[in-house]
C-alpha positions as CSV (number, residue, x, y, z in Angstrom):
1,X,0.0,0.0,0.0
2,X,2.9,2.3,0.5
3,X,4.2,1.5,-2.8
4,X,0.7,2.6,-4.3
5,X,0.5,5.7,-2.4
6,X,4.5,6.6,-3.4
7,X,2.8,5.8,-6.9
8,X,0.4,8.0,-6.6
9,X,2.5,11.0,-4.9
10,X,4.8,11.0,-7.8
11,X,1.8,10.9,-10.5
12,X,0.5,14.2,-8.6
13,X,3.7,15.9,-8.4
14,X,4.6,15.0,-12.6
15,X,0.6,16.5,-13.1
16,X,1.3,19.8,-10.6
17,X,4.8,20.3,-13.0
18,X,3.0,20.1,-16.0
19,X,0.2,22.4,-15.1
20,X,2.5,24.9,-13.7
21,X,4.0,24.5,-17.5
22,X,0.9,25.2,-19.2
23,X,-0.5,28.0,-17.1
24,X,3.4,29.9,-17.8
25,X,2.5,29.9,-21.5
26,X,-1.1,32.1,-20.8
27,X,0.1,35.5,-20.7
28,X,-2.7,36.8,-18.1
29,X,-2.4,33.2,-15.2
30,X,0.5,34.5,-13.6
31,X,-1.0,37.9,-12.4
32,X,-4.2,35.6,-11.3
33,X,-2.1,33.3,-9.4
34,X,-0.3,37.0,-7.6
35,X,-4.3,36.9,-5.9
36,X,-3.8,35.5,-2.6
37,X,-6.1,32.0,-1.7
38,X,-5.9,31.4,-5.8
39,X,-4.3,28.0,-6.6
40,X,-3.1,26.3,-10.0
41,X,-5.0,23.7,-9.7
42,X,-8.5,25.7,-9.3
43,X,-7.2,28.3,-11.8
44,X,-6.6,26.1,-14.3
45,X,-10.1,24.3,-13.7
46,X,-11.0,27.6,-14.5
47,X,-9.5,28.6,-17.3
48,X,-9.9,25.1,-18.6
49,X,-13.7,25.2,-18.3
50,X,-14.5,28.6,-19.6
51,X,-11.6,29.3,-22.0
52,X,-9.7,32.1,-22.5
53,X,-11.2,34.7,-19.9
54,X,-10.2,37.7,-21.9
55,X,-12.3,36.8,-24.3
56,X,-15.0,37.4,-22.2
57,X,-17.2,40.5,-22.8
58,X,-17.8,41.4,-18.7
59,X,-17.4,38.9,-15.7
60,X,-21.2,38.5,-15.5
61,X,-20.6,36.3,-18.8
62,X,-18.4,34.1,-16.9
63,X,-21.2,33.7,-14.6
64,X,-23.5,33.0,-17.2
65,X,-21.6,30.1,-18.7
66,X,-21.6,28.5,-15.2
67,X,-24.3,29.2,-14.1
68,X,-24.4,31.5,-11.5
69,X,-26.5,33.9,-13.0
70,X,-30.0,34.8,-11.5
71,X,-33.2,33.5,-12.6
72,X,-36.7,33.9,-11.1
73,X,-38.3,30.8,-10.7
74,X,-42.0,32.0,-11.5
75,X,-45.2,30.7,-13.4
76,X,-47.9,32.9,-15.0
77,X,-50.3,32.8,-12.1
78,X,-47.3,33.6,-9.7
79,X,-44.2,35.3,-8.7
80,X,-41.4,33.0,-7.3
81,X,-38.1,33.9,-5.8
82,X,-34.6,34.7,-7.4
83,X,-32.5,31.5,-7.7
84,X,-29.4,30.8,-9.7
85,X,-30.2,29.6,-12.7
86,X,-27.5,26.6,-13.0
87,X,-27.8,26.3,-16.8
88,X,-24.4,26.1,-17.4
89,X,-21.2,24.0,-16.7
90,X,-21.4,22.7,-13.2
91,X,-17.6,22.0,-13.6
92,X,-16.8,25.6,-13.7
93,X,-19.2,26.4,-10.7
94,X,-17.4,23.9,-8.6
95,X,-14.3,25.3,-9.7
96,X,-15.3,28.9,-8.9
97,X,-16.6,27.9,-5.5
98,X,-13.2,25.8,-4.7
99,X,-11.6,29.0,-5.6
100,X,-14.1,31.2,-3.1
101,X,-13.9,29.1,-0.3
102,X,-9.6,29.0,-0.4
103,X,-10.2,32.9,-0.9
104,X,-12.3,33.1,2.1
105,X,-9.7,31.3,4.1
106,X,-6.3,32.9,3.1
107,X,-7.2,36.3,1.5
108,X,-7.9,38.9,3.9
109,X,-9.8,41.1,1.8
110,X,-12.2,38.8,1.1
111,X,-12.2,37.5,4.3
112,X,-13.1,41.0,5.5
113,X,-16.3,41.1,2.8
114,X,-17.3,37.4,3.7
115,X,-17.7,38.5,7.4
116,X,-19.3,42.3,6.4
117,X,-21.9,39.8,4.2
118,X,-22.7,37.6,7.5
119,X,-22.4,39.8,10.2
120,X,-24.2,43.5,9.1
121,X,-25.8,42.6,5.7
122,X,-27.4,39.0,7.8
123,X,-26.5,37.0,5.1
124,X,-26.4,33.6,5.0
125,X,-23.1,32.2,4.7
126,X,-23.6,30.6,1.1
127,X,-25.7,33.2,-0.1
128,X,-22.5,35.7,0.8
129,X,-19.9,32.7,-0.7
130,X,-22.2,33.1,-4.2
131,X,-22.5,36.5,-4.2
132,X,-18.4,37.2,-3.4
133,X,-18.3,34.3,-6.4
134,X,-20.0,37.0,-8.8
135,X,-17.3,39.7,-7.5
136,X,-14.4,37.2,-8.1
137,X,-15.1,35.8,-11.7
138,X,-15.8,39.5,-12.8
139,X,-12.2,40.4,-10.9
140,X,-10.6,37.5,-12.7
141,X,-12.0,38.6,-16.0
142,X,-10.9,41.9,-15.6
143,X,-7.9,41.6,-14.3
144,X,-7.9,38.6,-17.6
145,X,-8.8,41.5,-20.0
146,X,-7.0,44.5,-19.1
147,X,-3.6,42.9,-17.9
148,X,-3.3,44.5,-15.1
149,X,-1.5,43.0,-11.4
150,X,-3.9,42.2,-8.8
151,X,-3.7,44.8,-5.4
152,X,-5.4,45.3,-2.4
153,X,-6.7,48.4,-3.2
154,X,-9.3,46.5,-5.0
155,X,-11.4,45.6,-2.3
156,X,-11.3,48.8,0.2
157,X,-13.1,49.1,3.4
158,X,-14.8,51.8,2.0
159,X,-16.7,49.8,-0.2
160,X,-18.2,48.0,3.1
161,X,-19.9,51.6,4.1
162,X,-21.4,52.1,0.4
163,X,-22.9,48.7,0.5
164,X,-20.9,47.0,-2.7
């Protein structure tokens, strides 16, 4: 059994080199991978999902092709509540969410949101994780479109006040 699990080990470490190897040739992955809590793997489960991300017209088409946009789940006779629609890739949206939830735990910023979401806005804590999803996947495709690095100022305290 130690033999299979050395097996294994190695296998993940030659996958881990070669994904490091394919995200160095996207010109954009290396200032996604500056954003703290943002992995290779979950990046490129990203990127490998919904393509080139500069190609993308606003980050609320990202969330469109997985699925994270709103929909209200209504009838003629009545008027339902907003859901997400999940008519997309359900890859991507697990991808995104792995992403959000590594966020949560090792980027302060969004840290600082997740707990503004929960604590003033009463939130519940998955509503807040899908609605700091939105505001990631429209960073990513922004940061994916205009090159630019990824800083802190992105995500000020102020923001909390205005209610964005």
């Amino acid at each position: 059994m130690l033999e299979e699990y050395d097996l294994a080990q190695r296998q993940l470490e030659q996958i881990e080199r070669e994904l490091h190897l394919i995200l160095e040739r996207i010109p954009y992955a290396q200032k996604l991978l500056e954003i703290r809590g943002v992995s290779a793997t979950s990046l490129a489960g990203v990127l490998g999902d919904a393509g080139d991300l500069s190609g993308y017209s606003h980050g609320n088409a990202l969330l469109r092709h997985a699925g994270l946009n709103l929909a209200e789940a209504s009838s003629e006779k009545w008027r339902g509540k907003m859901v997400l629609s999940k008519r997309g890739w359900p890859r991507l949206r697990h991808f995104l969410y792995l992403m959000m939830m590594c966020m949560v735990m090792r980027n302060p910023e969004i840290r600082a949101l997740h707990r503004y979401n929960v604590e003033v806005k009463k939130l519940k804590k998955m509503k807040s994780i899908m609605k700091l999803c939105s505001k990631v996947a429209r960073l990513l495709v922004s940061l994916a479109k205009n090159s630019e690095t990824y800083a802190a100022y992105t995500f000020h305290s102020s923001q909390f006040a205005n209610g964005r």
